[in-house]
N, C-alpha and C positions, 0 to 999 in steps of 0.2 A: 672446210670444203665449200665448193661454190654453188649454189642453186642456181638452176636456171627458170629466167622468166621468161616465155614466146608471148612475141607481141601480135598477133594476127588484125592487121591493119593497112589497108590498100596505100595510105600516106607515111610515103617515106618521112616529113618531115616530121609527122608524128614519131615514129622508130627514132629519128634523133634526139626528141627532147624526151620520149622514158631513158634512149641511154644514157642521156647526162643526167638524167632525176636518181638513178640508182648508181652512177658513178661512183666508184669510191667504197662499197658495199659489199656485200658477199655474193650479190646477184649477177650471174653472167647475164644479156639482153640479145635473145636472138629474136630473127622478125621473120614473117611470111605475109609475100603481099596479096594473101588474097583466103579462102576457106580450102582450097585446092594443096596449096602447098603447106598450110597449114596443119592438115590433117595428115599430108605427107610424112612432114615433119615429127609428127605426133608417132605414125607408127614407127618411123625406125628411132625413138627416145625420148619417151612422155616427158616433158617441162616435168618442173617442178612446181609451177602456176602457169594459167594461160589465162591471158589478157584479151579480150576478145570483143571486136569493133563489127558492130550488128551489119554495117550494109558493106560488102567488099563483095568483087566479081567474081565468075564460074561458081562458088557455092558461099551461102551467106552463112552469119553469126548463127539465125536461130538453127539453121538446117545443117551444119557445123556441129552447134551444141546437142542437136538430136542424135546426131551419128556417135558421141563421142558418149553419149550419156547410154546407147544402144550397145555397149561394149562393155561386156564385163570386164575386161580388164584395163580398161581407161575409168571405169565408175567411179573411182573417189577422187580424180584427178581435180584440183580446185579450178574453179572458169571463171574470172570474174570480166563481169560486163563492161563495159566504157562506150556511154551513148550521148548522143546532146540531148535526148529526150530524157527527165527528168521526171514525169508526171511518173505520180503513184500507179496508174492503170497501168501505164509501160514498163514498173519495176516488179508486181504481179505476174504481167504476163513471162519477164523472161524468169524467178523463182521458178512458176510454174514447169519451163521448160529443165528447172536441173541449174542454172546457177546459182552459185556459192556467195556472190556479191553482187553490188548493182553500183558503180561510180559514172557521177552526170560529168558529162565537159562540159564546161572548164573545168578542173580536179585542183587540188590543192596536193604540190609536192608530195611533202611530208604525209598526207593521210594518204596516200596510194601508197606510197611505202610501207607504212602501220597495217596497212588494210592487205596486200600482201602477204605481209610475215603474219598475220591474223590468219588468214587462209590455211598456207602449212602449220600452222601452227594448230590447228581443228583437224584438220587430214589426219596429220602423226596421232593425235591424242584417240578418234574415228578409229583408227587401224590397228592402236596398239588398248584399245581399252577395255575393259572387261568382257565377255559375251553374255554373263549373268544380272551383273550391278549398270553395266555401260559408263561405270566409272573409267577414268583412267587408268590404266595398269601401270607394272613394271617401269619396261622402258619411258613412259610420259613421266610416274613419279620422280625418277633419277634423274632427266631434262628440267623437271621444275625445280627441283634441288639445285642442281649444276647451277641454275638460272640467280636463281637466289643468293647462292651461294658469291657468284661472279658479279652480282648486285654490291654483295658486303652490306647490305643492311642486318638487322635483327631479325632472329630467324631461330623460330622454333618448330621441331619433329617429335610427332607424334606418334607411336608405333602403338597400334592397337590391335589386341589378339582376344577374342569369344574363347573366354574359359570354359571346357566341359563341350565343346562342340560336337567333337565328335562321337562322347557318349550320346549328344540328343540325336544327333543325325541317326548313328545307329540303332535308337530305338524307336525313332517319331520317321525313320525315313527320309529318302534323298529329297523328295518336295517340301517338307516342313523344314528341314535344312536350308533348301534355297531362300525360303519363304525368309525364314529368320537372316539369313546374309542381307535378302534385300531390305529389311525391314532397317537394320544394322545401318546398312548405306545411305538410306532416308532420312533417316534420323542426323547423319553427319551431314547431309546438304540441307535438310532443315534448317540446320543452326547457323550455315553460311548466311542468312538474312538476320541474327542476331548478333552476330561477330562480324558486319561487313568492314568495320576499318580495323581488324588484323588480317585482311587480305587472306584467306581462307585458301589452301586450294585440298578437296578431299580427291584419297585414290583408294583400287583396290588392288592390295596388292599380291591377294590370290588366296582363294578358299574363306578361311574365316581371319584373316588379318588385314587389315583397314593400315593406310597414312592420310596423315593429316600435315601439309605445312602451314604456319602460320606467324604474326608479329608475337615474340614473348609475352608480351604488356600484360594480356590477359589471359596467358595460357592456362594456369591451373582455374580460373571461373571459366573457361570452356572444358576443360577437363571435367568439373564438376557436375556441369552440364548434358555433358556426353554420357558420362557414369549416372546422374540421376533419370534423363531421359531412356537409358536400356533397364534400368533396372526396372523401371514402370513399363515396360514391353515387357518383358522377359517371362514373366508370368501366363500371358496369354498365348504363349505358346505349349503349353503342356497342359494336361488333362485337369479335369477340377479335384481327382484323388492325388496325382502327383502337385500340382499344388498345393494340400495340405500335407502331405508326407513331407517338402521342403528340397524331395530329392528324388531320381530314376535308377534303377537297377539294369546296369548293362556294365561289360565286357571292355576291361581296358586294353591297352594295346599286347597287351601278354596272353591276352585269350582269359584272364582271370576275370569272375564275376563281383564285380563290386557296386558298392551305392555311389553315384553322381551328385551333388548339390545341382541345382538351376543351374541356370549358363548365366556370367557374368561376364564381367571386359577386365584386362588387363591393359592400361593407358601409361603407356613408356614416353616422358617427355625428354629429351634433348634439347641443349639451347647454347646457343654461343653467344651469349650473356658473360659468363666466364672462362671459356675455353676456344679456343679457334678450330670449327669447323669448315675444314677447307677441302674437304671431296664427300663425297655422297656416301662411300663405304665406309669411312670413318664413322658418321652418323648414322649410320645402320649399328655398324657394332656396339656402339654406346648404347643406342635404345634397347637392341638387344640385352644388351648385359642387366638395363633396369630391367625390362619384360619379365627376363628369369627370373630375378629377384622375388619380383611381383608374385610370381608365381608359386613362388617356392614355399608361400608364407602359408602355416598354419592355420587354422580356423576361422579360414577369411568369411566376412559376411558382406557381402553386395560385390559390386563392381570399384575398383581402385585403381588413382595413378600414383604416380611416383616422379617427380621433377627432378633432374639434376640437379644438384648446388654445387656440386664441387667446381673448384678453380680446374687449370691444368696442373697433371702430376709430373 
């Protein structure tokens, strides 16, 4: 499907040379000569980015981006700037007003392009991301997958689920719940600076289960990482008597009263190392089926993954 990009810019011949820059692309180029019809434009069918040239007649760039940033329902709309002024002061002052980007003229093709598909590509992730973690959610996870996946490179999924969750939540309450998700989520963007060349991307994918994609290379040494890093939290979230007890007395999903171990992680790895993972729900199900597994196991002590090795059956 085609995005559109509005170019709001008094110079026709500027309108010609973005259409032939995105030529060929997914992006349709429409134009308005001026902030007037710009904003016109905008209310009857918000862009999908808007391109935005500071000085143009009847209403300018910044007094454009004030009106548009003044509207709840233009608010996440991406703006990025295109000035010949270049100085850092002049790139401050329009952030400050609400732009998403700042590119100087001259521009380089290719990086207005990049910088673009950069913009929606922060919108979607913005829109659809957690409200608790501000991770990405759902829909962003199965677009970075899809992504990946239509890459064809090496590519490993993580499926990660907080064992015992909901006993603590019900005993320690919904704040020390959240507390521990967030803690969970920090600890996975932490280690994005110790794993930067497996390209990292962590999401949430709602309540107490975490994704993680990443290069196989090193999957199970960040797995290990992941699992030793919670387990040394995990502690610190319960009382210093339920710390030495090992475990919390609360009510499983049956209404029956039972004892709890701590909360651990259950780390489902997936990889197409040996098998062809070619849509996003295939690799859900697989991870899943490790998860259960993980799960199911007796006498478990800490936090554990489980990697694929099988070929395809």
């Amino acid at each position: 499907m085609n995005k559109t990009l509005l170019v709001a810019d008094d110079d026709k011949t500027f309108h010609r040379i973005i259409s032939r820059v995105f030529a060929g692309t997914e992006w349709r180029v429409e134009a308005a000569e001026d902030g007037v019809a710009a904003l016109e434009s905008i209310g009857l069918k918000p862009p999908d980015v808007l391109l935005l040239d500071l000085n143009m007649p009847r209403l300018g760039g910044r007094e454009l981006l004030s009106r548009i940033r003044g509207n709840p329902r233009l608010a996440m709309l991406p703006v990025i700037i295109l000035s010949g002024d270049g100085a850092p002061q002049e790139q401050a002052l329009e952030f400050g007003l609400g732009a998403d980007d700042f590119i100087s003229k001259p521009f380089n093709p290719q990086d207005l392009v990049s910088r673009v598909e950069a913009a929606v590509r922060r919108t979607c992730r913005m829109l659809g991301a957690n409200p608790l973690t501000f991770l990405p959610g759902g829909p962003s996870i199965e677009e970075e997958a899809a992504r990946r996946i239509k890459a064809g490179g090496p590519l490993a999924f993580f499926y990660i689920d907080i064992d015992n969750f909901k006993a603590y939540n019900d005993a320690y309450g919904y704040l020390n719940g959240d507390n521990a998700i967030k803690c969970a989520a920090g600890l996975l963007t932490d280690l994005e600076d110790d794993f930067t060349a497996e390209n990292m991307f962590v999401g949430h994918i709602g309540g107490d289960d975490f994704a993680v994609l990443a290069n196989p290379r090193r999957a199970e040494e960040l797995a290990r990482a992941i699992a030793a890093g919670f387990d040394a939290l995990a502690p610190g979230f319960y009382s210093e008597a339920d710390r030495a007890r090992g475990f919390i007395t609360s009510r499983d999903r049956t209404g029956a009263t039972r004892e709890f171990p701590l909360m651990t992680l259950s780390i489902a790895i997936a990889t197409n190392e040996k098998r062809s993972l070619d849509h996003y729900a295939k690799i859900v199900d697989l991870a899943g089926e490790i998860k259960r597994h993980l799960k199911s196991l007796k006498n478990r002590t800490g936090s554990m993954y489980l990697k694929d090795r099988r070929g395809r059956s």
